[in-house]
C-alpha positions in Angstrom: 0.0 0.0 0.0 1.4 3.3 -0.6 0.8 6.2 1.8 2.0 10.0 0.1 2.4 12.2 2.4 4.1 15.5 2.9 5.2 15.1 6.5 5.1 12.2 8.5 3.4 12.0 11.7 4.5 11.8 14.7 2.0 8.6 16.3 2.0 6.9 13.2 4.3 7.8 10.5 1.4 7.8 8.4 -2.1 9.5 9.1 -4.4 7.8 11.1 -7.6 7.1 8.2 -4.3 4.9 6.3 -3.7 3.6 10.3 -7.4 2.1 9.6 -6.8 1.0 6.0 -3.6 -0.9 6.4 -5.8 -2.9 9.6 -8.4 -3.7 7.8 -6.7 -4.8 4.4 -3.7 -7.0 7.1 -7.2 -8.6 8.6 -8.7 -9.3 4.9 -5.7 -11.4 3.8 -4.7 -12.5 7.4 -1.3 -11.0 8.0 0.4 -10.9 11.2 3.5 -9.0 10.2 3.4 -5.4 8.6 6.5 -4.1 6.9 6.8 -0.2 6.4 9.3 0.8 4.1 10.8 3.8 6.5 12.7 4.3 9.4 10.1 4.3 12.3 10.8 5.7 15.3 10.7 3.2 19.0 7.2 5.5 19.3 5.6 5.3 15.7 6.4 1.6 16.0 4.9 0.9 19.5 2.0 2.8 18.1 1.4 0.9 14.9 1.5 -2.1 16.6 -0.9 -1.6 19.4 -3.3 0.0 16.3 -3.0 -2.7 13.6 -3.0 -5.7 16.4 0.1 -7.6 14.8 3.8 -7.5 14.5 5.6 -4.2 12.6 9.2 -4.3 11.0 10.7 -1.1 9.8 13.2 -0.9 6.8 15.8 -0.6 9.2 15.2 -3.7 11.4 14.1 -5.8 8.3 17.6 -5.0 6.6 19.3 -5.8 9.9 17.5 -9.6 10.2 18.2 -10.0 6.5 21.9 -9.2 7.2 21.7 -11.5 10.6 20.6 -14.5 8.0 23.3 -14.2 5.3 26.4 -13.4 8.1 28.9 -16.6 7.7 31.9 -15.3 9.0 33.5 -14.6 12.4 34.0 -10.9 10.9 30.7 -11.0 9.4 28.7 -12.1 12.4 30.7 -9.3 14.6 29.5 -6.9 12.3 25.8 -7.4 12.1 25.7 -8.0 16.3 26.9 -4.6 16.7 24.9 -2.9 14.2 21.8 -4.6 15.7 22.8 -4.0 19.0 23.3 0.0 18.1 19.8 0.1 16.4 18.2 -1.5 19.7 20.4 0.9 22.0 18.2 3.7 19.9 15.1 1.9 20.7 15.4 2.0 24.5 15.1 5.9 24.9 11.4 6.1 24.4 8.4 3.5 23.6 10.2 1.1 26.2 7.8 2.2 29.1 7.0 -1.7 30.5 11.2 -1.6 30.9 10.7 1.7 33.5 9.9 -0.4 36.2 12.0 0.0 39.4 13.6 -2.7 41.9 15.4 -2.6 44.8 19.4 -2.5 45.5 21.2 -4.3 47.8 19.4 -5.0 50.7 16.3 -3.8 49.0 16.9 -0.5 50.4 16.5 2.6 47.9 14.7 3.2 44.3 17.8 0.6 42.6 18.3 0.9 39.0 15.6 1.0 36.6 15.1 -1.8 34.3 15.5 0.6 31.3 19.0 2.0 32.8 20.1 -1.9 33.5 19.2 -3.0 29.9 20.9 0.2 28.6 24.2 -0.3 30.4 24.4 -3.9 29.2 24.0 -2.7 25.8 27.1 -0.8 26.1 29.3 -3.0 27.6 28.2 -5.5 25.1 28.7 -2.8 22.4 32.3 -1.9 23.5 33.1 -5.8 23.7 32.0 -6.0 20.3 34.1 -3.1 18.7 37.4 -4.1 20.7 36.9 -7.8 18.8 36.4 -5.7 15.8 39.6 -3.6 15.7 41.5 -7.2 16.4 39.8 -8.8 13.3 40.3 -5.3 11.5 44.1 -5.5 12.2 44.7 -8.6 10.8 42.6 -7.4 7.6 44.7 -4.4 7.5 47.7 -6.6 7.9 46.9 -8.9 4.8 46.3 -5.5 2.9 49.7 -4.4 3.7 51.2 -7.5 2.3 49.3 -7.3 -1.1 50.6 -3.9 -1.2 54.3 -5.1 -0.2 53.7 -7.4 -3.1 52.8 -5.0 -5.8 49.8 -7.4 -6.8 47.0 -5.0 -8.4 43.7 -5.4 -6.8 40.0 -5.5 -8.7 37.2 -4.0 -6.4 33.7 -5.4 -7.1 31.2 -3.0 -6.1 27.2 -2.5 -7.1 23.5 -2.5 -5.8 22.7 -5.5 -4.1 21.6 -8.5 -6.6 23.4 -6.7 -9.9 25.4 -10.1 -10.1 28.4 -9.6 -8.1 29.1 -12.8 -7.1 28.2 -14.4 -9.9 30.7 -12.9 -12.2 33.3 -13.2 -9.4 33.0 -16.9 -10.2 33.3 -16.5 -13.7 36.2 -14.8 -13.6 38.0 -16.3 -10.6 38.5 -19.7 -9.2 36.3 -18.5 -6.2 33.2 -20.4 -5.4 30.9 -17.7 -3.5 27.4 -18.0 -2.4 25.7 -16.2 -5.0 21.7 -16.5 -5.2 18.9 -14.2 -6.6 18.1 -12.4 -3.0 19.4 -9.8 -1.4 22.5 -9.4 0.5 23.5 -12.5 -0.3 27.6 -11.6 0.1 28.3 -9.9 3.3 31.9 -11.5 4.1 34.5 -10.1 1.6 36.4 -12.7 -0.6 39.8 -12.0 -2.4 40.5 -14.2 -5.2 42.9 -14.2 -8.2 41.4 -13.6 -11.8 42.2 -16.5 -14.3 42.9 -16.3 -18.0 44.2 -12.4 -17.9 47.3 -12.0 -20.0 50.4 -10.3 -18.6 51.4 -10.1 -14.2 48.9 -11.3 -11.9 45.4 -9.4 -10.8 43.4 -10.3 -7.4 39.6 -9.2 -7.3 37.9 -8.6 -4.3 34.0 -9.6 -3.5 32.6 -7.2 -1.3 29.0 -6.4 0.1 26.3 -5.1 -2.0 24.6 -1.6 -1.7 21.2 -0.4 -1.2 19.4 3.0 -1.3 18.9 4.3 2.4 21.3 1.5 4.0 21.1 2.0 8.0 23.4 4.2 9.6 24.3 1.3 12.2 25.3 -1.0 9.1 27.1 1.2 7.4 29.2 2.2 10.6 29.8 -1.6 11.4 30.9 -2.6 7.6 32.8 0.7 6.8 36.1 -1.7 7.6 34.8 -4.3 5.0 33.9 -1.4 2.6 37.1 0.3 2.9 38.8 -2.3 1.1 37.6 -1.0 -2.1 40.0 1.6 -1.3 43.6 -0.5 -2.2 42.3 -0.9 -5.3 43.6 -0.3 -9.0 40.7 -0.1 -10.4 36.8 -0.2 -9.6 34.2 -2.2 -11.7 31.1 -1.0 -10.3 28.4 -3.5 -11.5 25.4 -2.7 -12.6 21.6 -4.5 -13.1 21.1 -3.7 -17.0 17.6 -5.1 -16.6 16.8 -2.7 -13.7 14.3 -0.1 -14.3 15.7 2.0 -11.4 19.6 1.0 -12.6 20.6 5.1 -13.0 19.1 5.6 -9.0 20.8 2.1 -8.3 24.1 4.1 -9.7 23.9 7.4 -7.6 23.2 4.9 -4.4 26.6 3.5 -4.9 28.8 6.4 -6.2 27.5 8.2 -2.8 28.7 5.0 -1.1 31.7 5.1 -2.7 32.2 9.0 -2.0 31.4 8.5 1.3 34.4 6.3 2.3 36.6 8.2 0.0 36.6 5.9 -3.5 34.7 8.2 -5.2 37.9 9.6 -7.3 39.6 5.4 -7.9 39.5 4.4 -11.8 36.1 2.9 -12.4 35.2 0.5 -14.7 31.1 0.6 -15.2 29.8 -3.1 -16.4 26.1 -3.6 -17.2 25.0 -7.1 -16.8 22.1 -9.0 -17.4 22.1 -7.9 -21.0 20.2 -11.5 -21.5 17.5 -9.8 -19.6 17.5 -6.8 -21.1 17.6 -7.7 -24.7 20.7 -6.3 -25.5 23.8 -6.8 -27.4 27.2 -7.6 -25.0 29.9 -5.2 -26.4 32.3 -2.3 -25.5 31.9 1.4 -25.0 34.4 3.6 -25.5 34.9 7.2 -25.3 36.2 10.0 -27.7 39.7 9.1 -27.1 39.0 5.1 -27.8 39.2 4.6 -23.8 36.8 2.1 -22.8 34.6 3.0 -20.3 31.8 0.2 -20.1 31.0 -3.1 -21.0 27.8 -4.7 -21.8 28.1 -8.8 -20.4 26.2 -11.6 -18.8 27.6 -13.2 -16.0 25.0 -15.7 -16.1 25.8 -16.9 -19.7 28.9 -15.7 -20.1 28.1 -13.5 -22.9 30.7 -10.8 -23.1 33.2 -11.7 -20.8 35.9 -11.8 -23.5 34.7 -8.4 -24.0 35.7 -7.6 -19.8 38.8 -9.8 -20.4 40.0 -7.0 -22.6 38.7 -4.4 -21.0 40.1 -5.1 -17.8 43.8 -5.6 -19.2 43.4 -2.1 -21.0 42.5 -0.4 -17.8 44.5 -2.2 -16.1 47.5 -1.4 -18.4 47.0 2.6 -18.2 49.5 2.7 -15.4 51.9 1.0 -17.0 55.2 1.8 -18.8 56.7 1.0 -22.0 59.6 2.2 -23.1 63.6 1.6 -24.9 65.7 1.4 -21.7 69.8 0.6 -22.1 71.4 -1.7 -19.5 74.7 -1.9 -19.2 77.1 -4.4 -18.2 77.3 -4.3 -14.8 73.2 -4.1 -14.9 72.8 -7.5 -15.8 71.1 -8.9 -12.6 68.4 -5.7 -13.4 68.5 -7.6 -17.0 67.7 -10.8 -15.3 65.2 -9.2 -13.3 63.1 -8.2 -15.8 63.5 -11.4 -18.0 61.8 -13.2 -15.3 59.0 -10.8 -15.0 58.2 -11.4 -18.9 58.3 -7.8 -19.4 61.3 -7.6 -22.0 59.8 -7.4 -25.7 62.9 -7.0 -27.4 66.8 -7.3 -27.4 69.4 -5.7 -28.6 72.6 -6.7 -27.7 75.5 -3.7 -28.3 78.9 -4.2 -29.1 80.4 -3.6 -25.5 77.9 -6.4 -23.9 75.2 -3.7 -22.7 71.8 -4.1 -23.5 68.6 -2.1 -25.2 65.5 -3.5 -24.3 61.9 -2.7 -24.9 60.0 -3.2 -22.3 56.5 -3.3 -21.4 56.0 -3.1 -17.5 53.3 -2.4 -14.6 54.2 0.7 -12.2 54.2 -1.7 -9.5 57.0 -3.9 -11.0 58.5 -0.9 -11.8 58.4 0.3 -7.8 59.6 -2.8 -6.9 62.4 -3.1 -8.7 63.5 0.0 -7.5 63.6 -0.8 -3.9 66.5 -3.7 -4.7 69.4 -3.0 -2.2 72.1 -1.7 -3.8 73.2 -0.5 -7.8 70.4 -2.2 -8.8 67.6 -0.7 -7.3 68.9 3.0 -8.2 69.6 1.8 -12.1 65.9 0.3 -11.8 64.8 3.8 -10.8 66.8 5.8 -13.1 65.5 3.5 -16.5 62.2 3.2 -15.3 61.0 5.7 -13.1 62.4 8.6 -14.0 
């Protein structure tokens, strides 16, 4: 049922003749749960309840259970405890009255502690036993960053509105084997896998949690660790539901996402899938200066993902460098060096036993390289870097 309405009010949310309408039509078909797509307050839902005589969920607390269902991981489960436990701390300041009672201290002597104040003070120290787990779990995360970093490995960042089909091109493309299903939020634990078939140095991509328009404060706090792994990326593919009426507000929901951890300015990579759905041709898009910029695919038939094969090595390659560097003979271990990274295209040897190669490398290599101890990291740097 919808319900326009300029303001909301305060008892109900929603005026109280659409109070009488939502009872009577839950009684015609026998309901005993009403979901209202809106963040209630502990009042409006107390209220709603005692008018419409059966259970209410908000958007807020339906999202949460959903979340509670799909959580797999130690991480995971963490993460959707505390932002429960935040969104029930919210709903203990007012709407709670049966909690107001009062009992006695020790010795039954005095007023005590009200229920309320009890229940609200074991919410925080649960709350505060939750995050300190967290930020151990988050360190080790952080930690296992660090060391793709150190190993100059570029990182793929899956992103998109829940259901566009994250997972199930993750599969496609990797050796992963991640729950993906038609429902909603069914990926909440991040997986980091390596992408097969790509030609040239080796690329991880990273699963991550889909979006959603209006996702809950509470969740958005408790996954921002999770999220911010989009940030050690190379480049973003932001995946989108081509078969999606609402796909361009789908969009906007996760480039505000994405701003709002600080990914917003990471090289992105749009992909439209579904095209099976949607009746349209898989393909490329490129702009003015033959960059491509999209690609049309289904994960679910594979349609087009030669298409991403080739996009993904072209984006991929933008930061790379490729150039006629001379090596000379007391550079040969540099020589060797880049030999065994399968970056040299070409060789010519000079008369003096120095070398001119063409090579053909990734930045990253090209950092590397130039931390080696000694003459060989600062020739690295001076033929490649500079």
């Amino acid at each position: 049922m919808l319900a326009p309405r300029d303001t909301p009010d305060p008892r109900y949310l929603v005026g109280s003749g659409k109070v009488d309408e939502v009872r009577e039509r839950a009684g015609a078909c026998g309901a005993d749960l009403v979901l209202v797509n809106a963040r209630l307050s502990p009042v409006q839902e107390r209220n709603l309840a005692r008018s419409l005589g059966c259970g209410v969920l908000d958007r807020t607390t339906l999202i949460l259970d959903i979340f509670a269902q799909r959580a797999r991981s130690h991480e995971g489960k963490l993460q959707v405890e505390l932002a429960q436990l935040r969104h029930l701390s919210t709903r203990l300041v007012r709407g709670w009255t049966h909690l107001e009672r009062q009992r006695g201290g020790i010795g039954m002597r005095g007023p005590g502690e009200t229920q309320l104040e009890t229940d609200r003070r074991l919410l925080g120290t649960r709350i505060r036993q939750l995050t300190a787990r967290l930020e151990k779990v988050q360190a080790r995360r952080e930690q296992g960053r660090r060391a793709r970093n150190r190993g100059e490995v570029p990182l793929v960042a899956l992103v998109g509105y829940t259901n566009a089909g994250k997972s199930t091109l993750f599969n496609c493309l990797t050796s992963g084997e991640v729950m993906a299903r038609n429902q909603l939020f069914a990926t909440l634990d991040p997986t980091v896998r390596r992408i097969e078939g790509l030609a040239g140095s080796a690329v991880l991509m990273s699963d991550t949690v889909g979006f959603i328009r209006d996702l809950p404060h509470e969740l958005v706090a408790a996954f921002r660790s999770t999220l911010e792994e989009t940030l050690s990326a190379s480049l973003v593919v932001h995946v989108i539901d081509a078969a999606d009426p609402d796909r361009l507000q789908q969009q906007s929901v996760v480039e505000e996402v994405l701003d709002d951890i600080g990914a917003g300015e990471l090289p992105t990579l749009k992909v439209f899938n579904k095209v099976d759905l949607a009746e349209r041709e898989a393909g490329l898009e490129r702009d003015a200066a033959g960059r491509i910029t999209a690609v049309w695919l289904s994960a679910a038939t594979g349609d087009g993902l030669d298409d991403l094969a080739t996009a993904l090595t072209e984006r991929l390659a933008e930061g790379r460098i490729r150039r006629r560097i001379h090596v000379p003979v007391e550079g040969q271990r540099l020589r060797s060096r880049l030999f065994d990274l399968g970056v040299v295209l070409d060789e010519q040897v000079e008369d003096d036993g120095s070398s001119r190669l063409d090579v053909d490398l990734d930045q990253r290599d090209a950092r590397k390289l130039a931390r080696l101890k000694g003459a060989d990291g600062q020739l690295a740097e001076q033929l490649l870097l500079n």
